[in-house]
N, C-alpha and C positions, 0 to 999 in steps of 0.2 A: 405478395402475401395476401390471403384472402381477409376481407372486410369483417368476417366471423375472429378470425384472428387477430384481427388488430383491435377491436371491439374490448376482446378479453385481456389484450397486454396493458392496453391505456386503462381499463378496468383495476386492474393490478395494483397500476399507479397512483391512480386517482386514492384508490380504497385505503391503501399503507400508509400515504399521505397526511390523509384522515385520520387515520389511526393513533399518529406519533405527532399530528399536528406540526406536519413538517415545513414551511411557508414556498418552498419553491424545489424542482429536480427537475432533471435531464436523465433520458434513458433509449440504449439501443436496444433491437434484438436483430442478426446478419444470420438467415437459412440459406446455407448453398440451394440455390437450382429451384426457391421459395420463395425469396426478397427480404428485403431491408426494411425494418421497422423503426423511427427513430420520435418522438417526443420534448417538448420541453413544456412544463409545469408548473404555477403557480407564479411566485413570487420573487428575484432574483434578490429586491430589496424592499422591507416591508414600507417602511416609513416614505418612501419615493415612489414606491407602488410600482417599480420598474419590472416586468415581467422576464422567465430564464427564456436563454435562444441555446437553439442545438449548438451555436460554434462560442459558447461560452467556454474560458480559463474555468478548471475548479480544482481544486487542491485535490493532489491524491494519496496524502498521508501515511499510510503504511504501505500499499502501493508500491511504493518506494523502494520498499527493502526488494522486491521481486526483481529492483535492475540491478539495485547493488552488488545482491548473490548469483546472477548471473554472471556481472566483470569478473568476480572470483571465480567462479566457472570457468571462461572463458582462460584465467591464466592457468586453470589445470590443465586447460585442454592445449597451453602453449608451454605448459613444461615449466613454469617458472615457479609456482607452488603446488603440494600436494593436500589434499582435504586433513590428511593425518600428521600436518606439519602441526605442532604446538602454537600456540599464538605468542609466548614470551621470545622466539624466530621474529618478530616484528613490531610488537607492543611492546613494553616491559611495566614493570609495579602492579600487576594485575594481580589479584589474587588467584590464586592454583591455575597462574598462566604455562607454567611449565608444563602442567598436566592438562588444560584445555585446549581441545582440537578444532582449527577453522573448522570442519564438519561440525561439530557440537554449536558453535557460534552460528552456522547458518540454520542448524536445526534447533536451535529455543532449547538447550541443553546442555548450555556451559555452566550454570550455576552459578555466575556470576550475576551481583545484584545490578539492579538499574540505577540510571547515574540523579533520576528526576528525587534523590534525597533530600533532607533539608539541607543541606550545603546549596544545594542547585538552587533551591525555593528561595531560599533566605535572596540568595544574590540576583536573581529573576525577579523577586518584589519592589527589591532597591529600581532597576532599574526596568520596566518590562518591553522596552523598545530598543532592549541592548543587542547587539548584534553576536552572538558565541558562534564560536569557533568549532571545530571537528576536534581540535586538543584539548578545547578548554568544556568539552560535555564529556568526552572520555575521561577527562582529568577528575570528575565529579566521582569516576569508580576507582580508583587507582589507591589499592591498599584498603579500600571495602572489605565488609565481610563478607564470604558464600553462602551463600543463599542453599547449595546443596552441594552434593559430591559430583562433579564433572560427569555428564553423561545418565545418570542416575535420575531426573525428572525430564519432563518437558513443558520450561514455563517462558512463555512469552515476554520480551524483555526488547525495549527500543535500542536499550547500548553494547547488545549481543553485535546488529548490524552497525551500530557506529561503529564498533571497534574492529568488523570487517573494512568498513571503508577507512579506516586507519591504515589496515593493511595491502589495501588495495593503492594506496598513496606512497607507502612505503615501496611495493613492488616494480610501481612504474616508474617512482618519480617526479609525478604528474599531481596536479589537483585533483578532485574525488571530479569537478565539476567538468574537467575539461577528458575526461578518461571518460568519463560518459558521453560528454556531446562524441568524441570518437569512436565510440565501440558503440553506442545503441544508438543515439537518435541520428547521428550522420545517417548511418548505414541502414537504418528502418525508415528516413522520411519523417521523422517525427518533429516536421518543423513547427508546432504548434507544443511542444511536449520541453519543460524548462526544469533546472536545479537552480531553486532561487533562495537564497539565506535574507538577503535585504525587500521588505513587503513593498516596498516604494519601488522596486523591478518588476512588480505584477500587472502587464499588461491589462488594460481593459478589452473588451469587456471580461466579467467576472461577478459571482456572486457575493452578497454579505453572507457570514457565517452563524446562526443560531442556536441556543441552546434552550431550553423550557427554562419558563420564569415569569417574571411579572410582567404584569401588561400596562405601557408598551413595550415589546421584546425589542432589547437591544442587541446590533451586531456586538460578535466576538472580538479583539484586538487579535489583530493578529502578526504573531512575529517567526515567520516560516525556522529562522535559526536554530531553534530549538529544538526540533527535530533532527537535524543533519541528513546522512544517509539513510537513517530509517524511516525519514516520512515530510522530506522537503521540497518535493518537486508537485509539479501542477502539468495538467494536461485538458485533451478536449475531447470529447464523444466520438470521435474519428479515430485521432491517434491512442482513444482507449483500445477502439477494435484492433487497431493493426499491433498494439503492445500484445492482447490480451491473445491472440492467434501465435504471435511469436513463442509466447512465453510457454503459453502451453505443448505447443508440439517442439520446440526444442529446437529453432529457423537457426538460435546464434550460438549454437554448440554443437557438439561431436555430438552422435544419436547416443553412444556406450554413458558419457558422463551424463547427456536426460534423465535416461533410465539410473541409472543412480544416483540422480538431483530428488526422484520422485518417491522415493523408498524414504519415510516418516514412521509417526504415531502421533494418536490423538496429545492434545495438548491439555498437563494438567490444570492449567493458567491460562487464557487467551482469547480470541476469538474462535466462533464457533466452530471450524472445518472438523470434515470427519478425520483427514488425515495432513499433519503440518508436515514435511518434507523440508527440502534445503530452498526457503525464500519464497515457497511457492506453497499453496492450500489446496486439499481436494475435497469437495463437498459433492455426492453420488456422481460421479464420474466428470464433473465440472473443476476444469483445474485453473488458477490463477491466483488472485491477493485483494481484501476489502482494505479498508483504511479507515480512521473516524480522530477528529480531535478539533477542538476549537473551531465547533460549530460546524463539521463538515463531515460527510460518510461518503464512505467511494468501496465499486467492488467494480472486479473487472473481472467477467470468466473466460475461458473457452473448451468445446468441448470435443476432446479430436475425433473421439469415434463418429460424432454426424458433423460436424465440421461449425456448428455452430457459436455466436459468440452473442456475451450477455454485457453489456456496461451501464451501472450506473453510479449517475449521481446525486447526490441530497445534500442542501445546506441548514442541516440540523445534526446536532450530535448529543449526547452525553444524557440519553432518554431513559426511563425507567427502568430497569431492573435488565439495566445493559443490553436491550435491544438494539440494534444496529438497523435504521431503516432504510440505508439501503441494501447492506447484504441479505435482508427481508424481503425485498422485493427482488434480487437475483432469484433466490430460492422460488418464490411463487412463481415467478416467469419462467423458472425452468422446470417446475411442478405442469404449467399448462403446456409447454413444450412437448415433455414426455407422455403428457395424456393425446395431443395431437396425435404421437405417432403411434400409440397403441389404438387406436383407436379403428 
């Protein structure tokens, strides 16, 4: 990769940084037949002054959902459920579960509300180092009200995906955690890439997580369980590239069900992509999943027409007027991408 080039990606970083006052990040860019561009930034931990390394753990928070809806995938493509099966087929007490389709649940279009209510709040304050369950964050929606009519919006919603990997536990029989070490990260190499509910399992090294505030800025607490399947695993700049090439061309599916993984709309509610599909986002022809919460932003792209892949990471989150700083800097990096090659 030429030095003109790499000038301008580290440029990127440096500047977004800046911007959102973000204290530390990690970030790839991999051009076939071009080279490999990798970075780490700032500050891992403010108050220790520990600086980030490329083979740093960092949370990939929503992220998440993109392996989950792929195992559902996956069991279409083995016959065991179909996208138009109803979700009351493996959940029950759900609101217009009879009428809500896993399709609609992996597309941000069940209508069903999220589970982080004040039931969830109240009981998370009591204790915030509690360890919850896969049943006991689903159990927060169960006999809710709908949010809309099944099918009829597109609003982003964390317990859309918990209540897939409900069903995805139901199908196999298996833990959500150990269905994934089986079907993705055995099989992709993703020895660096974890499903962690308890924080005292998170390998070092790893970043503090931050958000804007008073100075001196303290880390986040962080309790991965509450997320679940939609945003509890952590991985590394490595195993982002090799997720995010997966994910996009479609390595752990039948081609017919990608291509119908990839058929969405914009999202009335959500993060920014132009177009949200089944688990996965397309921002101009960049396809994968960012992630942000308690202190952390993560996006992972790839782009199959040039074969290229974007990953980063940021330990900052919840920034003014819902800017996301690292899926901010995917987008510029893939702004100077695209001007390399018109050029």
């Amino acid at each position: 990769m030429s030095a003109e080039l790499q000038e301008k990606l580290q440029a990127v970083v440096d500047e977004t940084m800046a911007e959102y006052d973000v204290p530390g990040a990690v970030a790839g860019v991999w051009i076939p037949d071009e080279g490999t561009w990798t970075t780490a930034a700032g500050l891992a931990d403010i108050a220790g002054g520990t600086p980030t390394t490329t083979d740093m753990s960092w949370p990939l928070r929503s992220v998440t959902k993109s392996y989950t809806v792929t195992m559902l995938l996956q069991l279409v493509d083995e016959g065991l459920l179909t996208l138009d099966d109803t979700l009351d087929q493996y959940v029950g007490g759900v609101t217009d579960g009879d009428r809500i389709t896993l399709r609609e649940l992996a597309g941000m279009s069940s209508g069903n509300i999220d589970y982080t209510n004040e039931d969830f709040i109240a009981e998370f304050q009591v204790d915030p180092e509690r360890i919850f369950t896969l049943d006991e964050l689903n159990g927060f929606v169960l006999g809710q009200p709908a949010q809309f009519e099944p099918g009829t919006q597109h609003v982003y919603t964390n317990a859309n995906t918990n209540l897939l990997g409900a069903v995805i536990e139901e199908v196999t029989g298996q833990s959500f955690a150990d269905v994934l070490q089986e079907r993705m990260l055995d099989p992709l190499g993703l020895d660096a890439t974890r499903y962690i509910v308890d924080v005292a399992t998170w390998t070092e090294p790893h970043p503090l997580g931050y958000v804007p505030g008073d100075e001196p800025r303290e880390p986040q607490q962080q309790n991965f369980s509450i997320f679940g399947p939609a945003g509890s695993m952590v991985s590394t700049l490595e195993d982002g590239r090799v997720w995010a090439e997966a994910l996009a061309t479609g390595a752990m599916l039948d081609p017919a069900t990608q291509a119908e993984r990839q058929v969405g709309a914009p999202l009335e509610v959500g993060p920014p992509y132009d177009t949200y599909a089944l688990g996965i986002g397309e921002t101009a022809g960049w396809w994968g999943h960012n992630g942000e919460g308690l202190g952390y932003t993560a996006a992972v792209f790839h782009n199959p027409d040039t074969g290229a892949s974007i990953v980063v990471f940021m330990n900052e989150s919840n920034v003014a007027d819902k800017a996301h700083p690292a899926d901010q800097t995917f987008r510029r990096i893939a702004d100077i991408l695209e001007s390399e090659t018109t050029q």
